[in-house]
ROSE-785194 format. One record per residue (C-alpha): residue number from 1; residue in three letters; x, y, z. Coordinates in steps of 0.001 Angstrom, whole numbers, plus 500000, padded with zeros to 6 digits. Layout:
% ROSE-785194
+------+------+--------+--------+--------+
| resi | resn |      x |      y |      z |
+------+------+--------+--------+--------+
|  NUM |  Ala |      X |      Y |      Z |
...
+------+------+--------+--------+--------+
END
This chain:
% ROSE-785194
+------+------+--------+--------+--------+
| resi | resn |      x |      y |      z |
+------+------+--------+--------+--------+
|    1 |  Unk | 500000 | 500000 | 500000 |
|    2 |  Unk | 501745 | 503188 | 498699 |
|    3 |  Unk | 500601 | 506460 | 501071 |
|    4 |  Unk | 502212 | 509223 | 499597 |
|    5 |  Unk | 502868 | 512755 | 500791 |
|    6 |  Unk | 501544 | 516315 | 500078 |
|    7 |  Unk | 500257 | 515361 | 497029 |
|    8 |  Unk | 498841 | 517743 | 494500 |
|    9 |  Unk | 495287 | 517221 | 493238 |
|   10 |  Unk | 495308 | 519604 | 490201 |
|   11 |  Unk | 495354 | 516233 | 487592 |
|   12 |  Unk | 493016 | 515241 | 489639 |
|   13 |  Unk | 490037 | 517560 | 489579 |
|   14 |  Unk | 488465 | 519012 | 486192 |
|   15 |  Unk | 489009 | 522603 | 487191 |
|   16 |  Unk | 492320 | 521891 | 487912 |
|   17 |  Unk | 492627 | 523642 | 491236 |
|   18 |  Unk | 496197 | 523090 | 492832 |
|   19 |  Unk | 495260 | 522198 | 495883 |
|   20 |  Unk | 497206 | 519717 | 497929 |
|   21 |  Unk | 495986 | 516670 | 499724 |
|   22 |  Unk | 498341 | 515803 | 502957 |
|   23 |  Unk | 498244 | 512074 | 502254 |
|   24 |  Unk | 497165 | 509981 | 499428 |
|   25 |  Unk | 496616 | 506589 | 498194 |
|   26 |  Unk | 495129 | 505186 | 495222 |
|   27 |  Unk | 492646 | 502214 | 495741 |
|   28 |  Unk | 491974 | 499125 | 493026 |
|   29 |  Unk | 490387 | 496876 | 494510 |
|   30 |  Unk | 487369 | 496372 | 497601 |
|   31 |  Unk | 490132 | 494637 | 499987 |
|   32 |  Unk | 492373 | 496944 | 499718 |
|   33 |  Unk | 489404 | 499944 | 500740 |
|   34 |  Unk | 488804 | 498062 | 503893 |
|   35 |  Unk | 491982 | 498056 | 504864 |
|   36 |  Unk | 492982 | 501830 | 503995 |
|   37 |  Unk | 489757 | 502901 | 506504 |
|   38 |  Unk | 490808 | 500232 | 508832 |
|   39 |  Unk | 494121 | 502468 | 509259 |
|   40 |  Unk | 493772 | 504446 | 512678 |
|   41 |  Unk | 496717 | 506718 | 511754 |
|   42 |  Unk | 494785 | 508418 | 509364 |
|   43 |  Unk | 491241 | 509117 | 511287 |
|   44 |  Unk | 490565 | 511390 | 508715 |
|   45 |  Unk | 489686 | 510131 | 505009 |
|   46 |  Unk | 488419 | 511896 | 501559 |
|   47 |  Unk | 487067 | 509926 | 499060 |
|   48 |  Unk | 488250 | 511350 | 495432 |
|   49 |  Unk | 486794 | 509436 | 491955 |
|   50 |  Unk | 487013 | 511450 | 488999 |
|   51 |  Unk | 486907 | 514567 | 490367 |
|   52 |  Unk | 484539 | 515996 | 487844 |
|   53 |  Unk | 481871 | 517426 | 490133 |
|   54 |  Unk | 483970 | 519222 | 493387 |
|   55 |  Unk | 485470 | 522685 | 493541 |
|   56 |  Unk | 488668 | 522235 | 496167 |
|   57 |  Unk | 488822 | 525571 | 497867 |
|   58 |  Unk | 491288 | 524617 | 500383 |
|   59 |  Unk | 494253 | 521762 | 501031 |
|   60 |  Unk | 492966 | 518592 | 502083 |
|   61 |  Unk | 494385 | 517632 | 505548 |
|   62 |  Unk | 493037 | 514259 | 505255 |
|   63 |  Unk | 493880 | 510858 | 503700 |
|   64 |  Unk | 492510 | 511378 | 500021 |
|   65 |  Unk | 491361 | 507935 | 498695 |
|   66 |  Unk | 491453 | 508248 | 494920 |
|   67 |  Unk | 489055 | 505525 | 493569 |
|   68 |  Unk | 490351 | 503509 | 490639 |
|   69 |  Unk | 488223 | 500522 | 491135 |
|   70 |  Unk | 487200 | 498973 | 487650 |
|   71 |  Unk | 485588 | 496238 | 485680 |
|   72 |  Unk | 481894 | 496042 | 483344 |
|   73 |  Unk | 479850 | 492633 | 484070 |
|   74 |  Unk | 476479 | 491305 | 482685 |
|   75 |  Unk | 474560 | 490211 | 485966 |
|   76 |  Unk | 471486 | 488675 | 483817 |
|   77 |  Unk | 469499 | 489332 | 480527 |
|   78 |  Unk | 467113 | 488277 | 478620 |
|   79 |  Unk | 465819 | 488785 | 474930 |
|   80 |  Unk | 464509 | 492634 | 475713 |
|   81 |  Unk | 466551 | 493750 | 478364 |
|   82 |  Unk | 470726 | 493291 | 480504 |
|   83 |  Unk | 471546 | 493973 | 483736 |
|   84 |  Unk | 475109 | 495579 | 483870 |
|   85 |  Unk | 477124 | 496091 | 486850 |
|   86 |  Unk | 479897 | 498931 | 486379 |
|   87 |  Unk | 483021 | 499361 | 489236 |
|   88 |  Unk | 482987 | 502828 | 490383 |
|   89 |  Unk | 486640 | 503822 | 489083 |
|   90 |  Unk | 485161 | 503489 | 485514 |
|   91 |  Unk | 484764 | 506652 | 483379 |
|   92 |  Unk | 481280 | 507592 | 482549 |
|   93 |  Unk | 481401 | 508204 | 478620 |
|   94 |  Unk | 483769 | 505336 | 478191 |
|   95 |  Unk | 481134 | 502883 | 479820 |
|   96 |  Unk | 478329 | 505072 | 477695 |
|   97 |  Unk | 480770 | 504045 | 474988 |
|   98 |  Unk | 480317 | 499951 | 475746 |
|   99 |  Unk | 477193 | 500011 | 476249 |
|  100 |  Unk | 476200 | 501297 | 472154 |
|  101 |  Unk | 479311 | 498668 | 470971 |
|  102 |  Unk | 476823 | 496228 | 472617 |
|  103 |  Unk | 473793 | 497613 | 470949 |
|  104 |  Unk | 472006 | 498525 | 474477 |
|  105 |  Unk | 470708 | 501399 | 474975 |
|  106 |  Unk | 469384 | 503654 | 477840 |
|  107 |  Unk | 472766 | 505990 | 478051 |
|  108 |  Unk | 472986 | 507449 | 474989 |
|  109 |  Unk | 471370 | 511142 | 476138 |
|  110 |  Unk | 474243 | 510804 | 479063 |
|  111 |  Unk | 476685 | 510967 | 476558 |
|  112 |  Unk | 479922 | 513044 | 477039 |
|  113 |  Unk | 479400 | 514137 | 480781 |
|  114 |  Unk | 482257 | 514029 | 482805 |
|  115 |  Unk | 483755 | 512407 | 485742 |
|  116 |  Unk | 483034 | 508284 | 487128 |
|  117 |  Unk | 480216 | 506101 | 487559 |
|  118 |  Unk | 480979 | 506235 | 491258 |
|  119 |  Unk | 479579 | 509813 | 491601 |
|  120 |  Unk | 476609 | 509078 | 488997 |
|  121 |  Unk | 474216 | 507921 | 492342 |
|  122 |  Unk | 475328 | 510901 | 493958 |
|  123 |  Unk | 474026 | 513520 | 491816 |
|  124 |  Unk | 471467 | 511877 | 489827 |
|  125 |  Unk | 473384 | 512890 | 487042 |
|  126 |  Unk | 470995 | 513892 | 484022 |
|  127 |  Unk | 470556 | 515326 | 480576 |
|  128 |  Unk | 468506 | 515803 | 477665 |
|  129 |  Unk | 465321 | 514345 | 479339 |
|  130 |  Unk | 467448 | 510989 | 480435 |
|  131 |  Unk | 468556 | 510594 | 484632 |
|  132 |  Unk | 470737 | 507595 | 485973 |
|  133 |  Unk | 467322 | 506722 | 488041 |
|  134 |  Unk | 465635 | 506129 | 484919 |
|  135 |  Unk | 468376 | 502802 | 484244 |
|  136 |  Unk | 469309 | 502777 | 487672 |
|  137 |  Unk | 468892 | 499014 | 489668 |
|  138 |  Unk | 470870 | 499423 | 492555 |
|  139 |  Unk | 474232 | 500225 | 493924 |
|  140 |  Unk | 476963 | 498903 | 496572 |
|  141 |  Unk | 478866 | 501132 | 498727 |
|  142 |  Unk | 481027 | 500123 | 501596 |
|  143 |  Unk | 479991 | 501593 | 504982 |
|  144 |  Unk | 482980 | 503811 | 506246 |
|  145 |  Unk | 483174 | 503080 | 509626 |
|  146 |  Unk | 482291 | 499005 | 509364 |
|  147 |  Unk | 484173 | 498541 | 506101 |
|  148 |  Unk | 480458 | 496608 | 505393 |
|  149 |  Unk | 479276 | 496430 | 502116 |
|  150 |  Unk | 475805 | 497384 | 501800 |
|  151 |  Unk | 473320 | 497284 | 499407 |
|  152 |  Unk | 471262 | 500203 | 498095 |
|  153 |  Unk | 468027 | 499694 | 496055 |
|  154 |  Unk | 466374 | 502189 | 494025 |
|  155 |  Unk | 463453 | 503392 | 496406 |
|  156 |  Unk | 466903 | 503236 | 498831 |
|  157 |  Unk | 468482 | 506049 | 497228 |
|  158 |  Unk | 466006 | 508772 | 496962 |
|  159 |  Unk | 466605 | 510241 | 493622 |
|  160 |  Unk | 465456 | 513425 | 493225 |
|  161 |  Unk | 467185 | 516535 | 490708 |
|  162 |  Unk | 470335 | 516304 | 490942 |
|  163 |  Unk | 469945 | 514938 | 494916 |
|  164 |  Unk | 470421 | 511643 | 496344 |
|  165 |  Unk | 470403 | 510016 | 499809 |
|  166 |  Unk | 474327 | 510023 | 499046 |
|  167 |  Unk | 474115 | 514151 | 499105 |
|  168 |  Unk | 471983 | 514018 | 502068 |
|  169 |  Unk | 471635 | 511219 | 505301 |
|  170 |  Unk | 473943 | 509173 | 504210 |
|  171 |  Unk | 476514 | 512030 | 503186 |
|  172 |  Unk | 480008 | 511201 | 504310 |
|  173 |  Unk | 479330 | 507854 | 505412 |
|  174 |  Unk | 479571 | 505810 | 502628 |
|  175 |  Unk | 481597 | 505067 | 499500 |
|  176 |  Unk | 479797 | 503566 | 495918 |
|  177 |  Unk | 481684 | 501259 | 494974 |
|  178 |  Unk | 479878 | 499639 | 492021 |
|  179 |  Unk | 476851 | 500437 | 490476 |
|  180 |  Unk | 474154 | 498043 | 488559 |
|  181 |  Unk | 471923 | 499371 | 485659 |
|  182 |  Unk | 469149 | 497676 | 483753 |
|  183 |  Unk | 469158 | 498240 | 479554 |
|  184 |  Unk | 467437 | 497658 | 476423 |
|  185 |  Unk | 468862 | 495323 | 474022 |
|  186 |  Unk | 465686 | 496168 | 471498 |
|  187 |  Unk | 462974 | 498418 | 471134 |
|  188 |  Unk | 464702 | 500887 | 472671 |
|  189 |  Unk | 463204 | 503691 | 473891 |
|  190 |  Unk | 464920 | 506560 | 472581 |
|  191 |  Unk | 464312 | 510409 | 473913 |
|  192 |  Unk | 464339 | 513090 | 471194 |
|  193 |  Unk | 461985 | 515236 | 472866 |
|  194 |  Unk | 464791 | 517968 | 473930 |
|  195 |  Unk | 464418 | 520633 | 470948 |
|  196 |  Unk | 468572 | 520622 | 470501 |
|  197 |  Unk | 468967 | 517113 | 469636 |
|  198 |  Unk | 465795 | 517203 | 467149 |
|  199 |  Unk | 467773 | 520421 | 465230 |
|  200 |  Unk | 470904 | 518272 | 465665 |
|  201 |  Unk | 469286 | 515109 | 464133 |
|  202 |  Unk | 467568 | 517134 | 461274 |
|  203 |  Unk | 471077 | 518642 | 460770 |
|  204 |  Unk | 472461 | 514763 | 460264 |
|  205 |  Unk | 469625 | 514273 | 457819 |
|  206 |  Unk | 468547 | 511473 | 460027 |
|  207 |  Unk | 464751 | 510815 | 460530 |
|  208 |  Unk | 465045 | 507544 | 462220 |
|  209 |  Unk | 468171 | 507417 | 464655 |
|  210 |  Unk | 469452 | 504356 | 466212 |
|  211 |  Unk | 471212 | 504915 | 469728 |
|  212 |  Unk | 474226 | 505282 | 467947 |
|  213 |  Unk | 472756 | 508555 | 466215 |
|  214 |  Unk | 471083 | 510140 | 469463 |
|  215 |  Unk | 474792 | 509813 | 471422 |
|  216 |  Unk | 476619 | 511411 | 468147 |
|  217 |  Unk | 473875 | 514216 | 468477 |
|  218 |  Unk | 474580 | 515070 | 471855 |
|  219 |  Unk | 478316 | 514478 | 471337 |
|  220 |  Unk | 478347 | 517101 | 468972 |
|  221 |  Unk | 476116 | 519664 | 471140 |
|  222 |  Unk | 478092 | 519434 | 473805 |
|  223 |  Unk | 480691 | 519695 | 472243 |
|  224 |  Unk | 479704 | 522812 | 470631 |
|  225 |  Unk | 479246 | 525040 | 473823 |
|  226 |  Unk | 480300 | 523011 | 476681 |
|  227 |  Unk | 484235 | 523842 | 477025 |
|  228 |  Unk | 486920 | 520373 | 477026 |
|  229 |  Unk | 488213 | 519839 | 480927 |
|  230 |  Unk | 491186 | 518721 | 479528 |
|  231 |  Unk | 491818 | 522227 | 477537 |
|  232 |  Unk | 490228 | 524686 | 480090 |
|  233 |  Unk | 489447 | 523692 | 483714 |
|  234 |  Unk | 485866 | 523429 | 484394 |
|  235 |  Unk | 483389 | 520941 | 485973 |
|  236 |  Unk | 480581 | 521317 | 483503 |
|  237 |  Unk | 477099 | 522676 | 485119 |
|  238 |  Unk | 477877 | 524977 | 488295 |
|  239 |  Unk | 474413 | 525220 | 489018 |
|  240 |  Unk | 471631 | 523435 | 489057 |
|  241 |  Unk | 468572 | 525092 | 486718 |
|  242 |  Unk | 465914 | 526510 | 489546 |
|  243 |  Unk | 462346 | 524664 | 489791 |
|  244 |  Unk | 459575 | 527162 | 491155 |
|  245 |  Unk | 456250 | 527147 | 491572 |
|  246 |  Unk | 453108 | 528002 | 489373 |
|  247 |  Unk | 452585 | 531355 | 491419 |
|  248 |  Unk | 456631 | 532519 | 491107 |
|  249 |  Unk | 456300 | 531737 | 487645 |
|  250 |  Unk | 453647 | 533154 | 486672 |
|  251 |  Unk | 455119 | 536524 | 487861 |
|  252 |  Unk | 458451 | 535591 | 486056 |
|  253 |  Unk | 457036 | 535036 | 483662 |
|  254 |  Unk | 454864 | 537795 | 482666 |
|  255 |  Unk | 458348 | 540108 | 483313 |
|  256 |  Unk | 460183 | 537664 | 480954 |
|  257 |  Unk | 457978 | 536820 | 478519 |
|  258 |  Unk | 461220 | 535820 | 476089 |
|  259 |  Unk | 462417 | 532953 | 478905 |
|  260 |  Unk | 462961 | 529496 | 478207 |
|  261 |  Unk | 461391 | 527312 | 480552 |
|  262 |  Unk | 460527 | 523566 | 480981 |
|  263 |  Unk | 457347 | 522456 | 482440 |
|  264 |  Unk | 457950 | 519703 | 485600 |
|  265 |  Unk | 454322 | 519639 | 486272 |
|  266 |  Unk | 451566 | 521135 | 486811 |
|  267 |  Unk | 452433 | 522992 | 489741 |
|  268 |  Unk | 456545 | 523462 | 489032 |
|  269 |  Unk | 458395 | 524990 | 486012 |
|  270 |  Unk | 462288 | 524847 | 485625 |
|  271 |  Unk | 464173 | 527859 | 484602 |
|  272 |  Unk | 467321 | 527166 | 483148 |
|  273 |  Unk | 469859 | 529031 | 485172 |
|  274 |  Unk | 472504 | 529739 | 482278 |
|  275 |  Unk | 469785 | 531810 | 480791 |
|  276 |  Unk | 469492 | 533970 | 483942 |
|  277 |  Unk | 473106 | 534334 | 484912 |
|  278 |  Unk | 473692 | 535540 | 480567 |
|  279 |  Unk | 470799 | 538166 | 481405 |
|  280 |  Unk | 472971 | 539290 | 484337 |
|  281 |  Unk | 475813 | 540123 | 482211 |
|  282 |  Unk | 478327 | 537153 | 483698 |
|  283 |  Unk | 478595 | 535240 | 480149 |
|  284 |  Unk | 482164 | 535354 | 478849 |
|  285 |  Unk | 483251 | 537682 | 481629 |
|  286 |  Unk | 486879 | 537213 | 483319 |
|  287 |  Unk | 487976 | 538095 | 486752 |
|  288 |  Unk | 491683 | 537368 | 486791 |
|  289 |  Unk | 491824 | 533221 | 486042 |
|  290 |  Unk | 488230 | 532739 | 486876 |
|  291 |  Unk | 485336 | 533061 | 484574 |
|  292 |  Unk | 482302 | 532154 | 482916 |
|  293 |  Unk | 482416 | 530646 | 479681 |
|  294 |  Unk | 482000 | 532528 | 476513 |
|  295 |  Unk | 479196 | 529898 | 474871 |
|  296 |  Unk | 477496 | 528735 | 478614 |
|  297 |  Unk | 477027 | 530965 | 481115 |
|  298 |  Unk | 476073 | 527337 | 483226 |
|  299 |  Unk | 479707 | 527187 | 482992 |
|  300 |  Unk | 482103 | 528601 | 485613 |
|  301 |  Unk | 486183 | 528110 | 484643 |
|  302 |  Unk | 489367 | 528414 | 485435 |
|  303 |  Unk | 491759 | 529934 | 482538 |
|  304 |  Unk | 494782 | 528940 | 484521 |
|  305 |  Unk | 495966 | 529183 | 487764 |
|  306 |  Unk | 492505 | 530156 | 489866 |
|  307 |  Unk | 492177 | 529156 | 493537 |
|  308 |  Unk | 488989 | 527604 | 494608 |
|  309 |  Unk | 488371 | 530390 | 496930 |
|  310 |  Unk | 488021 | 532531 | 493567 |
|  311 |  Unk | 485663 | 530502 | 491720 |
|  312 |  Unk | 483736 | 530534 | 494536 |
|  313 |  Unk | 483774 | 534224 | 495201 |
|  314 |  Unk | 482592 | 534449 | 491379 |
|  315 |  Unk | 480011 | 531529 | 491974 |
|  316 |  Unk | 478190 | 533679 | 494877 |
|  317 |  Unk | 478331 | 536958 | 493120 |
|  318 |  Unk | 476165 | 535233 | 490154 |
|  319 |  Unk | 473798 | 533997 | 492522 |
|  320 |  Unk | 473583 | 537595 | 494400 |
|  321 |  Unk | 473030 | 538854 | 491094 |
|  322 |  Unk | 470315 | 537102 | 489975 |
|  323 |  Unk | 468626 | 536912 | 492969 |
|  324 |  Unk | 468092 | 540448 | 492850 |
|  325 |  Unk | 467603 | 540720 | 488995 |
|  326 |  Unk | 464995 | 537647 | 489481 |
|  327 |  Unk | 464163 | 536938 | 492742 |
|  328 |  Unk | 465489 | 533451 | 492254 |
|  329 |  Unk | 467824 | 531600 | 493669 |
|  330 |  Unk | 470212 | 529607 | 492251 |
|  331 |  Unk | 471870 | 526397 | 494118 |
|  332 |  Unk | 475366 | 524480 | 493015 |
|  333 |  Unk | 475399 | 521489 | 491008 |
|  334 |  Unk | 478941 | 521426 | 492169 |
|  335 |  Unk | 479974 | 519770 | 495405 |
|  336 |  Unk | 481937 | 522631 | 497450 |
|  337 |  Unk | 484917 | 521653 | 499185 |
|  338 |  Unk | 485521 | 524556 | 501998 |
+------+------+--------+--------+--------+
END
């Protein structure tokens, strides 16, 4: 077991914030987890995966556990559907990736986000009408103080948008180690409904897409105005898009007739928040390394060599902003480290 020393963690976070963890150990396999929180000289642990969805605002004076736990299984199938179970240490896209060279769909709107299936549970991760809840079976995830490995059912986790049980009770106390998702191997049911991937299909000339076609699609709109980690540190959405009620709509609504909006129900609309924080003036704006991206104001980065502590300074002014532009407030996507 190799414990290292004031590592830094800027390869290992999408913004690439050069913060510092004070002792760090990479973990492949579920024996080897039990016995790193077994360790008593190190009381206090951090789990790190992909580190696609944290802002680190400060060192880490913990043991950082980077997750590198891997390995794609077929539990059970049939002739409609497969059960897959996916180690938490794999990438998201690349699995998205096996699952359409196996012809089985349900990921293909997930395409392209960042970060590891470990962290998928967390957030609930969505996009283009598609959540992980909507494949989702279960999960396991190892019980930090028991080293136990417990199993999580759906109903278990409490998937809501963007929120899990994993953001709330059980917060902290466990780690996902593997997750298992239920697919279509025919008849799939593909989701066109978002109004960018129809354009994007029409674009493509393609009138009946496979799978295949629906992940190229939001490959390529992604790609077009969400900014490459790897190029320009960033961790995708900041914030979440606000839900409100009927009666704050309503209001909003007849002061912004021109909004975009999504309706949840009849009783909640969603607003997305890139579209309020561009009306604010933030889009494309700089202050020093920090900054919001020039084609997605959703998008907070870091040209260089940002702290943490200035992202987040930028991250709160935004939400001042339009809270007192709107009168609505705007909530992280992005787990804060501080």
């Amino acid at each position: 077991m190799n414990i290292q020393e004031n590592i830094s963690l800027k390869e290992y976070n999408t913004f690439g914030i050069d913060a510092k963890a004070r002792f760090f150990v990479e973990i492949t396999g579920l024996a080897q987890l039990q016995k790193v929180l077994e360790l008593k000289a190190y009381p206090e642990k951090f789990i790190l995966s992909g580190g696609s969805n944290i802002l680190l605002t400060k060192d880490i004076d913990a043991l950082v556990m980077n997750l590198k736990l891997k390995g794609i299984s077929i539990v059970e199938e049939n002739d409609e559907t497969v059960e897959i179970k996916v180690m938490a240490g794999e990438n998201w896209h690349q699995l998205v990736l096996w699952t359409l060279e196996h012809d089985f769909g349900g990921l293909e709107n997930l395409s392209l986000i960042p970060g590891n299936v470990g962290t998928a549970p967390i957030q609930n991760i969505g996009a283009y009408g598609v959540e992980l809840k909507d494949v989702f079976v279960s999960c396991a995830a190892m019980d930090m103080k028991t080293g136990e490995l417990v199993g999580f059912e759906k109903e278990d986790c409490q998937f809501g948008y963007r929120d899990s049980i994993f953001k709330n009770d059980a917060k902290g106390k466990y780690i996902i180690t593997s997750v298992n998702l239920r697919l279509t191997k025919k008849n799939h049911n593909l989701q066109t409904g978002y109004g960018a991937i129809e354009a994007q299909l029409k674009e493509n000339n393609i009138v009946y897409p496979t799978i295949q076609d629906i992940s190229n699609a939001v490959i390529a709109i992604r790609q077009s105005k969400l900014p490459d980690p790897k190029k320009i540190g960033n961790s995708g959405s900041f914030f979440k898009n606000p839900i409100v009620s009927k009666k704050k709509f309503d209001k909003f609504r007849k002061a912004n007739p021109e909004a975009p909006f999504y309706e949840v129900d009849e009783n909640e609309y969603k607003i997305p928040a890139g579209w309020l924080i561009e009306q604010c003036g933030f889009k494309g704006k700089r202050f020093a390394d920090a900054g919001v991206h020039e084609k997605q104001a959703l998008v907070l980065v870091n040209h260089g060599n940002a702290t943490g502590k200035e992202i987040l300074y930028l991250a709160k002014n935004i939400q001042e902003e339009v809270k007192k532009k709107f009168g609505i407030k705007i909530q992280p996507e992005v787990n804060l480290i501080k």
